[in-house]
C-alpha positions as CSV (number, residue, x, y, z in Angstrom):
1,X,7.9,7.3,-19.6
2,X,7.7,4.4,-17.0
3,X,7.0,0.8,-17.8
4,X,3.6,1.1,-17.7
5,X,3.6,3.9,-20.3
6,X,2.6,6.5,-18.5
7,X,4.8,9.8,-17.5
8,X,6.7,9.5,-14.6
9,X,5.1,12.8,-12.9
10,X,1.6,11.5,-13.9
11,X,2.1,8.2,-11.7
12,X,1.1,9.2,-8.0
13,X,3.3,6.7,-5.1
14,X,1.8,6.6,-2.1
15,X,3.1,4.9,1.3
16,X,0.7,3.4,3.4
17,X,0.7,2.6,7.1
18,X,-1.0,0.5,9.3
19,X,-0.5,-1.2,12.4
20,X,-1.4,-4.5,13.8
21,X,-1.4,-6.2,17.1
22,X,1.2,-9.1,16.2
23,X,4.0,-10.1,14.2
24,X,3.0,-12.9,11.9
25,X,0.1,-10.6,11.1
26,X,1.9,-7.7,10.3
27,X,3.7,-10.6,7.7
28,X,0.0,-11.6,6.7
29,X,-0.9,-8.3,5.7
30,X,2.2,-7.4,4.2
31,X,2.7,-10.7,1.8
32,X,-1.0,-10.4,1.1
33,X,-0.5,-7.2,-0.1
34,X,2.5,-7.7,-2.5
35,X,1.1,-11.3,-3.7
36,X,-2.4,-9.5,-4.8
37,X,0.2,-6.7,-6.5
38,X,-2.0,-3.8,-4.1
39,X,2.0,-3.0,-3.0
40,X,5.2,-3.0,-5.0
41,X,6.8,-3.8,-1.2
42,X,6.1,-3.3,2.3
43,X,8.4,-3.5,5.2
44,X,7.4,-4.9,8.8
45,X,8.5,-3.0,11.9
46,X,8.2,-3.4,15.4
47,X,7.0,-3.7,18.3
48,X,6.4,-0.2,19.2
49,X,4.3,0.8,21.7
50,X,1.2,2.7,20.8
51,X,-0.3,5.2,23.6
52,X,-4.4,5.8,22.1
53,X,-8.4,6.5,22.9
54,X,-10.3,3.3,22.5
55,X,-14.2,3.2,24.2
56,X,-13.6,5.7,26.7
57,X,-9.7,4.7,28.0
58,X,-6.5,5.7,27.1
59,X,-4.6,2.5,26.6
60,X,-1.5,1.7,26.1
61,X,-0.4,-1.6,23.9
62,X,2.9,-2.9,21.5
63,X,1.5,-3.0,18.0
64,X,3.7,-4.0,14.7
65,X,4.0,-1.7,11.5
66,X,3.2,-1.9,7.9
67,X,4.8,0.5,5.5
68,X,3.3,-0.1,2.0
69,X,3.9,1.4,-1.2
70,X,1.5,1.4,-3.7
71,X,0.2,4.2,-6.1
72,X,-2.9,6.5,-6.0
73,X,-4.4,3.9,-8.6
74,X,-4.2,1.1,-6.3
75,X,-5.4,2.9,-3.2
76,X,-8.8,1.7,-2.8
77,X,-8.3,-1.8,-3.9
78,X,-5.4,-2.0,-1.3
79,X,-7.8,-0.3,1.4
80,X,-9.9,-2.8,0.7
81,X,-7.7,-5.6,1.2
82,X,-6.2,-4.4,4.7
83,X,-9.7,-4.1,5.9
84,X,-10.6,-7.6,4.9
85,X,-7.9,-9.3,6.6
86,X,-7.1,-6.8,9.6
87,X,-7.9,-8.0,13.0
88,X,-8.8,-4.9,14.2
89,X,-12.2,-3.1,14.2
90,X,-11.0,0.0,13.0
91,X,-7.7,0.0,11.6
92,X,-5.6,2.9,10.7
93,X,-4.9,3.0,7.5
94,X,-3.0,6.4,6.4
95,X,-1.6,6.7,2.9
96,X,0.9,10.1,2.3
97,X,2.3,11.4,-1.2
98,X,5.4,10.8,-2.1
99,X,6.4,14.1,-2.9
100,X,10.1,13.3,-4.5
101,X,12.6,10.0,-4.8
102,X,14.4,8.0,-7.3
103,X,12.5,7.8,-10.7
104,X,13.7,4.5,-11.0
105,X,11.8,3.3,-7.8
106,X,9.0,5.5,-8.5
107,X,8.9,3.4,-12.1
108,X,9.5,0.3,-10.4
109,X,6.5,0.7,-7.7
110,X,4.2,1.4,-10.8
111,X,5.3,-1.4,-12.6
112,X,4.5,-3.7,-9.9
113,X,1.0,-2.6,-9.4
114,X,-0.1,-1.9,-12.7
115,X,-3.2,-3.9,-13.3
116,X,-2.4,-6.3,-15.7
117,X,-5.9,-6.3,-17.3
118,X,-5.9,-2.8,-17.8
119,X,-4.4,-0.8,-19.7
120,X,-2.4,2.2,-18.4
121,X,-3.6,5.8,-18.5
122,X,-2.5,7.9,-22.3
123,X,-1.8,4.2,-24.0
124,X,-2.8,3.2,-27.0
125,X,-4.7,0.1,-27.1
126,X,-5.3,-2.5,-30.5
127,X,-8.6,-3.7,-31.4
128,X,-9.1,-7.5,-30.9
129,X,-8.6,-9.5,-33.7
């Protein structure tokens, strides 16, 4: 069971990636993230250079990474947020499986985007007084 009651192999991690066109936004996105509890952590990279299609040109242009992790639960809320603060149009956003890793930090990344006002798949919850 993980801390928020739920079986380890029914809690889905995810990473997330997205990129951004400078460093202290790449920060932005990434504290937001983990202060709104959408991410358990995220880590910053960069610059690397990006070679893509955008209205009819190939360009060429140093972006800045975001490697989230989050769980299938949190997805769309964390989609969400990226898109209200990115400063581009059309931002990739990309989330994979994690397939396999530690069960402690598969436990961990749950526990630090569980919901607090809801309670976790399979638990038990009291009446209200």
């Amino acid at each position: 069971m993980t801390a928020t009651n739920r079986p380890l192999a029914a809690v889905k991690v995810l990473t997330v990636l997205t990129t951004t066109g400078s460093a202290a936004q790449a920060e932005a996105l990434a504290r937001g993230a983990v202060e709104a509890r959408l991410a358990a952590c995220a880590q910053t990279s960069g610059p690397v250079t990006s070679v893509y299609h955008w209205q009819g040109a190939v360009e060429t242009s140093q972006e800045w990474q975001i490697l989230l992790k989050t769980t299938e639960d949190r997805y769309d809320a964390l989609e969400t947020h990226l898109k209200e603060r990115h400063d581009y149009a059309t931002p990739e956003i990309i989330a994979t499986p994690v397939v396999r890793g530690s069960a402690d930090y598969l436990e961990w990344v749950a526990a630090e985007t569980a919901t607090p006002d809801v309670p976790p798949a399979g638990s038990a919850q009291e009446p209200a007084p």
